[in-house]
N, C-alpha and C positions, 0 to 999 in steps of 0.2 A: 404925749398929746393924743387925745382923744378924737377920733374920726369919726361921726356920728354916722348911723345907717340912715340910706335914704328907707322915709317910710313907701311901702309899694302898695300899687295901685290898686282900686278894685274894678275885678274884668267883668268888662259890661256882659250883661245877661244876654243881650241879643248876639253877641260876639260866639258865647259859649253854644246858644242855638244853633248856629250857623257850622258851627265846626261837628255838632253832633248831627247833623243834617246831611253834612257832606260824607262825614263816616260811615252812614247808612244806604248814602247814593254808591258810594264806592265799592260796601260790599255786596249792594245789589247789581253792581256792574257786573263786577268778580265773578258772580252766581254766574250771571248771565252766563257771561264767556263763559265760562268754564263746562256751562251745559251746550251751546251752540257746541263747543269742539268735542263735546261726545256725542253728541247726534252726526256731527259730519264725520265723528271718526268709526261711527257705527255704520252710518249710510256708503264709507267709503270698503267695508269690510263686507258690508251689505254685495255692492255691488261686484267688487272681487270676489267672493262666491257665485253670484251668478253668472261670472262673463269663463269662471272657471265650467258652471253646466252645460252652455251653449258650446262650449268645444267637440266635436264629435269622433275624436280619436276613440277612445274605447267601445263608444256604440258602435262605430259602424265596424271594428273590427269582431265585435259581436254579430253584429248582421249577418258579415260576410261569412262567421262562422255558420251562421244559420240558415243561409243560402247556399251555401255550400254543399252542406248536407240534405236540403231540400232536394236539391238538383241531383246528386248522388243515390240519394232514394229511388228516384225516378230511373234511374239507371239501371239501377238493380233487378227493379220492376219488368223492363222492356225484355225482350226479344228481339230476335232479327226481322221476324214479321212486322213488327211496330216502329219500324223505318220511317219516317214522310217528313214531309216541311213541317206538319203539325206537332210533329214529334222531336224535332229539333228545337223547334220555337216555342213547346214549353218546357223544354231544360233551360234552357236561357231567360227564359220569360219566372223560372223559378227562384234564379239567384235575383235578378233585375227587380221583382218586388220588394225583396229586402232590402237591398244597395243603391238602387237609383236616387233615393233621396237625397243620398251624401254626396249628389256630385256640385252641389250649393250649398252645401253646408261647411263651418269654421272649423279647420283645425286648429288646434296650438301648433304639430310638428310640420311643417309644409311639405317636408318629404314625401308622408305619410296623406297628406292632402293630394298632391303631386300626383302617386300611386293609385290610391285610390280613384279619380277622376280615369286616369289611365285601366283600370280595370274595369269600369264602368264603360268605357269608350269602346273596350274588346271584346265585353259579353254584347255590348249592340252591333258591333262590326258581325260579330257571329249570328244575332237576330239578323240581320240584314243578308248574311247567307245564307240562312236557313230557307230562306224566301224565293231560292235560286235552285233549290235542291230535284223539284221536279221539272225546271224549264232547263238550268241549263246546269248540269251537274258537273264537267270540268271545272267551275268559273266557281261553284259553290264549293268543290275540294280544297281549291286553293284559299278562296277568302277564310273558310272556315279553320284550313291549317293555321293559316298569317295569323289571324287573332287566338288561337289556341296556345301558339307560341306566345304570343305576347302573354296571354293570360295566365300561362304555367309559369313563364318567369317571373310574375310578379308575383304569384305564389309562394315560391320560395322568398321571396323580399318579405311577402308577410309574416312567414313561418320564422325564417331564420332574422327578420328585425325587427318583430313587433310580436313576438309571442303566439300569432294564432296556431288554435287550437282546434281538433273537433272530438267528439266522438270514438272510442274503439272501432265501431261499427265501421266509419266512414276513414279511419286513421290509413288502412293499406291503400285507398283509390289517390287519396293526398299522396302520402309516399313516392307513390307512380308518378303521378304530376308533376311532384318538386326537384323528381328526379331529372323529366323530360325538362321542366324548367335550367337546371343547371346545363344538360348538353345544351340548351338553347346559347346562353349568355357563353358559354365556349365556343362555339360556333361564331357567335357574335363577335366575340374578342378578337378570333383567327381570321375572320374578316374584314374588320377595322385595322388588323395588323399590316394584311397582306396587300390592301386596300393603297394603305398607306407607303407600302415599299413600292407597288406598281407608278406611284404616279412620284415617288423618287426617282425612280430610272429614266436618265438623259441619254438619246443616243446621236451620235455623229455619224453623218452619213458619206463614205466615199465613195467614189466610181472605179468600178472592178472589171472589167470584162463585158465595157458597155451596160450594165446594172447597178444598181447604187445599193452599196451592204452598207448597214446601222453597228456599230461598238458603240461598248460601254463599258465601263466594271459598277458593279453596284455592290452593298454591301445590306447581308442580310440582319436588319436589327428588327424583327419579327417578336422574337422572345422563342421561336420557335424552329427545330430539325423539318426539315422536307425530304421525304424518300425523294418527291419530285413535286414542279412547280412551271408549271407553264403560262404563258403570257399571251393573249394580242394584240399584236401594234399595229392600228389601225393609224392611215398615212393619206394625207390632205394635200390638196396643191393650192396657190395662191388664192384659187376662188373660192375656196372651201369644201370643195368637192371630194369627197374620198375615193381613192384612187388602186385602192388594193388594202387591205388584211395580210396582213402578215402575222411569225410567230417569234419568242421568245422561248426557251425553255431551259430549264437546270436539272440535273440528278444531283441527288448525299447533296443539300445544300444548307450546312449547318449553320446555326443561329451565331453570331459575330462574323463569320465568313465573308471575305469579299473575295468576288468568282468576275471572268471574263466574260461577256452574253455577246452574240451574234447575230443581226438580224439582217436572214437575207430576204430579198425583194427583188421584181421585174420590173423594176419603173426606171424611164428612161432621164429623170428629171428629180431631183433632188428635194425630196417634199418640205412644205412650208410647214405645215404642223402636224405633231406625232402624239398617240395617243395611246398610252399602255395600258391595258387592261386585265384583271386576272382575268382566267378560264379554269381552269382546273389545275389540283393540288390534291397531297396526301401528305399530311404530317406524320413524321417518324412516332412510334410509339416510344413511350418514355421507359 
């Protein structure tokens, strides 16, 4: 048996329009798109490039090279005769042209932001002693050390964590600097250590022969030997009044060490609050 075919339709012409119409919107869409996300993906690479120029790690570590050595010049240049405020304040006034800018400026590394701002903060602490240098010259030795310290350690931050560089010319005055920076941050260390053990030390006070003596044992976790290590324990009575200084002191007092301390006193009353403080030390050479 024979199954006849159905005979098939004919497709209306406006039908065929409509589908060729739509084929043409669609790939005029496509275009579209297709171009919109290269313009945003150029605009976005755009912009990543530029947020990478606004960063000013490299320049200012440039600058600083370059004020560095300005200032160093200047050095060279002087005499002892050419002493004065004026003369201080433009070595300082020499690097501070180059770097003052960068203290509002973006870094990428925050560290390196961090520092920066901080080395800007202690070439003006020194402007600002410079300024003291003929009125009151104690007051300007000290300001001027305090921020030379800080400056030289940060020095070495730059030298040994961000690459700066100068000059042959200017290379041995760096040297010197990064060198005094390192005692600094040594120093630094052994005072934050020592800092830390004094306000460790608890003493119990008994009555002795009509006087009240302070024990302890304490234990020295410093990182560091002490040829010697002395203490004052300043000693308070209820009103808060201090009532006498007293001392604390150790010989050979090696680092993991825990030693017995004495602290005698004149006070006839058992004080309320006690306050250990360093005074002076000499760490063992290694």
């Amino acid at each position: 048996m024979k199954i006849e075919a159905m005979p098939s339709r004919p497709i209306n012409p406006k039908v065929v329009s409509a589908m060729n119409m739509l084929r043409k919107w669609s790939a005029i869409i496509l275009a579209c798109v297709i171009a919109a996300g290269m313009v945003l993906l150029a605009g976005c690479a755009e912009k990543s490039d530029q947020s990478q120029s606004e960063y000013a790690d490299e320049a200012f570590i440039q600058s600083l090279a370059k004020g560095y050595e300005a200032r160093d010049t200047l050095v060279g240049q002087s005499s002892k005769a050419d002493k004065s405020a004026e003369y201080y304040e433009k070595l300082v006034d020499a690097e501070l042209e180059q770097v003052e800018q960068y203290q509002s400026a973006q870094f990428s590394d925050s560290k390196l932001q961090e520092s920066a701002i901080a080395y800007i903060n202690a070439l003006k602490d020194q402007r600002a002693a410079a300024e003291l240098y003929a009125t009151d010259n104690s007051k300007y030795k000290q300001d001027w050390q305090k921020a030379y310290d800080k400056r030289t350690s940060l020095l070495k931050t730059f030298v040994d964590d961000y690459g700066l560089t100068v000059s042959a010319d200017h290379q041995d005055s760096l040297d010197k600097l990064v060198s005094h920076g390192k005692k600094v941050e040594r120093d630094n260390s052994q005072k934050e250590a020592i800092e830390s053990l004094a306000s460790s030390i608890s003493l119990d006070f008994t009555e002795q022969y009509s006087t009240f003596i302070g024990k302890t044992t304490a234990t020295n976790n410093t990182g560091y030997d002490f040829d010697y290590i002395n203490f004052d324990v300043e000693l308070f009575d209820s009103s808060g009044v201090k009532v006498e200084t007293a001392s604390l002191y150790a010989n050979h007092w090696l680092d993991g060490e825990t030693i017995a301390l004495d602290c005698y006193t004149s006070i006839k009353e058992p004080p309320s609050t006690v306050k250990v403080i360093p005074s002076n030390y000499k760490v063992a050479d290694a």
